[in-house]
C-alpha positions in Angstrom: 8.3 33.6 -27.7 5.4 32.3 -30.1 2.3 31.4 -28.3 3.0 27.5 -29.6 6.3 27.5 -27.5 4.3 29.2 -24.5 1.6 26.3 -24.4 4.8 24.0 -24.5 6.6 25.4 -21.6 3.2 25.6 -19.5 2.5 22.0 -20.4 6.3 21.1 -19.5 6.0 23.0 -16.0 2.2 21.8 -15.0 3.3 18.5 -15.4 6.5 18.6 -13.7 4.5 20.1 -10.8 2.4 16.8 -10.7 4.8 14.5 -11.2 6.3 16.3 -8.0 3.4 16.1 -6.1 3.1 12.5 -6.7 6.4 11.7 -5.5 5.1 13.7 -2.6 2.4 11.6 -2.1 4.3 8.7 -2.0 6.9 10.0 0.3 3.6 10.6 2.4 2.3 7.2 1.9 6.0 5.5 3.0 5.9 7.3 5.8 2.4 6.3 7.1 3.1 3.1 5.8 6.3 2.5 7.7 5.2 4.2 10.8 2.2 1.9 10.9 4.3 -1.3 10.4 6.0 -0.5 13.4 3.0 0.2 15.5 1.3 -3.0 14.5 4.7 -4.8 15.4 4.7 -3.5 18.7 1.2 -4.2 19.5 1.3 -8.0 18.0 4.6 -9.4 16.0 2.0 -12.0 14.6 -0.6 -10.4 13.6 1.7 -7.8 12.5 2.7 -10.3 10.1 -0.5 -11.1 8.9 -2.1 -8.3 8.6 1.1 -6.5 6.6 1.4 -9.9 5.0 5.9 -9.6 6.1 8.0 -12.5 6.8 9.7 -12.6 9.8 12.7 -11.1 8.5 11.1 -8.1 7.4 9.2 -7.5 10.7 12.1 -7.8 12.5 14.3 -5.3 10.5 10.9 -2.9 10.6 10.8 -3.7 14.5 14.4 -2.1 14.7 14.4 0.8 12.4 14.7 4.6 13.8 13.5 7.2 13.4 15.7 8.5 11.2 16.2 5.6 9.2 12.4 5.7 8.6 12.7 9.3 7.2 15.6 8.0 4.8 13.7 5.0 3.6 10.4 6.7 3.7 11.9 9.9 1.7 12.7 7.8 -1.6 10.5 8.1 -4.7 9.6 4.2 -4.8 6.6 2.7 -3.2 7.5 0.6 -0.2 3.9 -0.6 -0.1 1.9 -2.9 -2.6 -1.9 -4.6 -2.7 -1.4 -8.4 -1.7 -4.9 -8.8 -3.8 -3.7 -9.7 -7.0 -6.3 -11.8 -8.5 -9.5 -11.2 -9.8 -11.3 -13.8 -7.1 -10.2 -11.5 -4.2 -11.1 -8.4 -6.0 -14.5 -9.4 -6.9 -15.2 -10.8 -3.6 -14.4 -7.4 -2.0 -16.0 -5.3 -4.4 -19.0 -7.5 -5.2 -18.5 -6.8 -9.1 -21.4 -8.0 -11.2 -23.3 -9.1 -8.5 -26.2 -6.8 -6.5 -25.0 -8.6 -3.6 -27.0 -7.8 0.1 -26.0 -7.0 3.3 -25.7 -9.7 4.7 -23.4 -11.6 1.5 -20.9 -8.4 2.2 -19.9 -10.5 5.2 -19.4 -13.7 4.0 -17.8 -12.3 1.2 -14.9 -10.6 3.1 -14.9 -13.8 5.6 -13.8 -15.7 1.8 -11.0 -13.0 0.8 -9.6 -13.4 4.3 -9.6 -16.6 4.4 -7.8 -16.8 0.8 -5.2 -13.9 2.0 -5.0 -15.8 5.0 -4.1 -19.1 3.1 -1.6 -16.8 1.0 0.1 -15.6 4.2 0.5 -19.0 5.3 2.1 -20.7 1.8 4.5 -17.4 2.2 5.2 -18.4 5.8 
């Protein structure tokens, strides 16, 4: 083997190792994700709901789910979670971006994105 078709195989099996950790990682993240749901669902359906930003539908079909069921869901190389922040006002309010904003404007700027999300949640509802 030529040291050209070397490189190639080394670059085929280093990124098949990440793409496999990856899918790891979201296995991971499914499974936190998931197993949280159902602990914020057992401590408060509604804020549950609000905080996860689920219909009542979902939460209920989360509420029910086993254990195993979890695994099976939570083993799959999709993403079961996604960022409900998908405009630039709620990113910028968050991250302050282009602004040297002070402590105490950190506050009021979170108190604005939750109160947008919270709007969100409620046109979903």
């Amino acid at each position: 083997m030529d040291t050209t078709m070397q490189a190639s195989t080394a670059q085929t099996q280093a990124r098949a190792r990440a793409t496999e950790h990856l899918l790891e990682e979201i296995r991971e993240t499914n499974l936190s994700y998931l197993m949280l749901a159902q602990n914020l669902i057992r401590a408060d359906r509604e804020e549950a709901m609000f905080r996860l930003g689920l219909s009542e539908s979902t939460v209920d079909i989360l509420a029910r789910l086993s254990p195993a069921q979890i695994m099976r869901m939570a083993s799959g190389s999709t993403l079961l979670c996604q960022f409900r922040m998908n405009d630039d006002i709620v990113w910028n309010l968050l991250t302050h971006h282009g602004k040297g904003a002070a402590a105490a404007n950190d506050g009021a700027s979170r108190l604005h994105a939750s109160i947008l999300l919270a709007g969100r949640h409620q046109q979903a509802a």
